[in-house]
N, C-alpha and C positions, 0 to 999 in steps of 0.2 A: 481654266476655262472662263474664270469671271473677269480675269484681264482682258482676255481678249474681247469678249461683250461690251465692256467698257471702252476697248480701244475703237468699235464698229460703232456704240453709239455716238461717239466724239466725231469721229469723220461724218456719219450723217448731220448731225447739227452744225459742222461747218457748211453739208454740203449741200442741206437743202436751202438755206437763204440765200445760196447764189443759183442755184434754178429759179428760186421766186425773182430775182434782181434779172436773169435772163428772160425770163417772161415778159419784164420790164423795159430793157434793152428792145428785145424783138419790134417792140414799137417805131425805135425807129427808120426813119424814110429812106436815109443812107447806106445801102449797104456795106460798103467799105470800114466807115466808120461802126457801124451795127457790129461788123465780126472783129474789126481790133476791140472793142470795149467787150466782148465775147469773151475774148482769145486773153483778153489780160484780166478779166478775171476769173476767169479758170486758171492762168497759172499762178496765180496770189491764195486761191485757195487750195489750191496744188500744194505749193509750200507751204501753206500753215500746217496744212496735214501731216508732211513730213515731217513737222515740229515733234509733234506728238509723237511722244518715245513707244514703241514696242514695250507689250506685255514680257517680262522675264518671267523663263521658264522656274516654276516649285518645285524642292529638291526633293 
């Protein structure tokens, strides 16, 4: 149980500085450019996530 706790803290702390860096983004004027810089980093922190190995199950 405490793996798994540990694995949900770790993906929030990657995944709230890119809501904060979105709030950021949203500023600007372009939309085009607004959701590519969106869109790519959501999937760079996509993948860090998956970096992060799954809790293994206690025998």
């Amino acid at each position: 149980m405490l793996g798994w706790l540990r694995y949900v803290v770790l993906v929030f702390i990657i995944l709230i500085p890119i809501t904060i860096f979105d709030d950021v983004v949203s500023g600007i004027e372009h939309g085009g450019i607004r959701f590519a810089v969106r869109l790519l980093v959501l999937l760079l922190g996509l993948n860090v996530v998956r970096l992060i190995p799954l809790p293994q199950k206690q025998p």
